[in-house]
N, C-alpha and C positions, 0 to 999 in steps of 0.2 A: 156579271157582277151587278146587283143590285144599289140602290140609292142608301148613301149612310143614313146614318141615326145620332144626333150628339146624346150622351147618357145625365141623367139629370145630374145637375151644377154640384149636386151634397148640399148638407148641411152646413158646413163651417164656409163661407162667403168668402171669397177673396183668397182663399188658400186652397180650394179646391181642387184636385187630380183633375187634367183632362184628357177626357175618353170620350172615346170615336167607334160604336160599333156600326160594321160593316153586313151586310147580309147579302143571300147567296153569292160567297165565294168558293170557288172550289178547292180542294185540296191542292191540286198543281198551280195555281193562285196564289194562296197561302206561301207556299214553298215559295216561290217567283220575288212574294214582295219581304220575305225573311231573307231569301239573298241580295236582292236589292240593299236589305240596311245594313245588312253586314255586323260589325260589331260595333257599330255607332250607339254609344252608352243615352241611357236616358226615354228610350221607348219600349213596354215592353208588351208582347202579342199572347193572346189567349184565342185558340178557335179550339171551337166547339160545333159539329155537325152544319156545315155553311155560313157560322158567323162569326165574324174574326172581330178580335177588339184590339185599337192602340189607342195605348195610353200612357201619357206621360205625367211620373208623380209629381208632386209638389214637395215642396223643402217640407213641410212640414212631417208628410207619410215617407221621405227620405231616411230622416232622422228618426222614426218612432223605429223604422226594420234596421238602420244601422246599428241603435241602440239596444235592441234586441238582440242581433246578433253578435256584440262585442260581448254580451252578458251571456251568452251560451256559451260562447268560446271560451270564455274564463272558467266558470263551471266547469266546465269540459279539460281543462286543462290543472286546473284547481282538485278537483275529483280521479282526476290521471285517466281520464277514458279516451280513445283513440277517434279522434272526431275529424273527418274532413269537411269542409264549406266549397261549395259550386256555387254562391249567390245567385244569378237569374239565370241558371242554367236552361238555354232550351229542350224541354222534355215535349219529346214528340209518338202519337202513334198512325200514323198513315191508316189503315185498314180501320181502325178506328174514330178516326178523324176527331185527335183529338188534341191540343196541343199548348202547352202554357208556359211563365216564364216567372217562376216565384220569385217574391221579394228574395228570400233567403232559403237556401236546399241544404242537408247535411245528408253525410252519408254515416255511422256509427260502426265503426270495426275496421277492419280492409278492405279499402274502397274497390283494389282491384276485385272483389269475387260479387259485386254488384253493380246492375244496370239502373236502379233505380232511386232515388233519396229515402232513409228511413225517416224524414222528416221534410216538412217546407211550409214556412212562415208566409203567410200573409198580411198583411198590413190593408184594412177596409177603413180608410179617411172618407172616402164619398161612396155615398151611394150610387146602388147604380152595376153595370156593369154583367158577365156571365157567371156562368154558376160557377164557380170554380172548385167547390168538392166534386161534381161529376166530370170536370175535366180529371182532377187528379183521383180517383176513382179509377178509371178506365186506363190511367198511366201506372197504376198498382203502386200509390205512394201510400207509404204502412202508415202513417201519421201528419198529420196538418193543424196548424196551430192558425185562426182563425182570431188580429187582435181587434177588436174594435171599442170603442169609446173606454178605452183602460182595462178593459176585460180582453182575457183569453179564452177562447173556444178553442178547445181542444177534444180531435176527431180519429180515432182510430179504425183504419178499414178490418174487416172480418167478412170474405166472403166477397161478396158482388154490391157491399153497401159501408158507407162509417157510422159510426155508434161516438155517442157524445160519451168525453171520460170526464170524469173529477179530478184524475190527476195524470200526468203525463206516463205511457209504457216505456218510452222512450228515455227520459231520466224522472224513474220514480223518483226522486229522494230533490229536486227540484222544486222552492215553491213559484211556481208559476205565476199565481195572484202576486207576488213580489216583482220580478217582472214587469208584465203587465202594468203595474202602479209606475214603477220609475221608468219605463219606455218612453212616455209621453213628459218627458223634464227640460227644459231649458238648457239647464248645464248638466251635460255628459260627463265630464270627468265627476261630477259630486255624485251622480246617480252610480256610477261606478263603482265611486268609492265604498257606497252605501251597502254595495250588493255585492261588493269583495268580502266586505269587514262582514255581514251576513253569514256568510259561506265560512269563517272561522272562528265563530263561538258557538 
């Protein structure tokens, strides 16, 4: 194992995410120090071909994917679509070496007849950090929602690559930019409220 790296501070000063990437570690490395933490809430690991990242969010990139995800659930349940949530599930491919641990995963239909999320949120507060579409790439996750500065990037894989969409394949009928806008709010119950009463006129 190689000498770490701190990833640059971010932009937003004092509320920063901090992250640790590591370089050449090995795969059975990697494993070693994901059983070491166990289910200890609050760090979470990306490697990518020798370089592993921990990083622990801040309250602030807490609350942007909390609030994201409380808003998809509603939708999701508002609309009657069959939605499971894994939060940072670890999705891993050995032979691929390739491994991450998203803000937030859904699975869309019956979770039992799939291995993979048809969806997983990201939350980018600081810069910085590994690729994480070619992590989730190479783990066959069908869509990734990418938010940063009040925008959502949204990526659908086709193929061995993702393609930027305008609107979500995953809940077309979703507006995202809405989202997006009230994730980053103060007060969660008003943002809620906002994006309930939304969803029925």
């Amino acid at each position: 194992m190689q000498t770490a790296r701190t990833a640059p501070p971010g932009e937003i000063v004092g509320t920063a995410d901090q992250r640790i990437i590591m370089h050449g570690v090995r795969w059975d490395q990697f494993e070693a120090i994901l059983a070491l933490r166990g289910d200890v809430a609050g760090l979470r690991m990306t490697y990518l071909n020798g370089e592993l990242e921990l990083m622990s969010p801040s309250r602030s990139h807490e609350s942007i994917k909390t609030l994201l995800a409380r808003m998809v659930e509603l939708y999701a349940l508002e609309q009657g679509i069959e939605l499971s949530g894994y939060g940072s599930w670890t999705l891993r491919n050995a032979p691929k070496e390739r491994a991450v641990e998203p803000d937030e995963c859904y699975i869309i239909g019956d979770a039992r007849l799939k291995d993979a999320p048809d969806l997983a949120i990201e939350v980018i507060w600081t810069s910085g950090g590994l690729d994480k579409l070619e992590v989730y790439r190479a783990l066959g996750v069908a869509e990734v929602w990418l938010w940063r500065d009040g925008t959502i990037h949204m990526y659908r894989l086709g193929g061995e690559r993702y393609t930027a969409l305008d609107h979500s394949l995953a809940f077309p009928d979703l507006d995202v930019s809405l989202l997006a806008r009230l994730a980053d709010t103060d007060d969660q119950t008003k943002a809620l409220l906002t994006f309930r009463d939304s969803l029925r006129f």
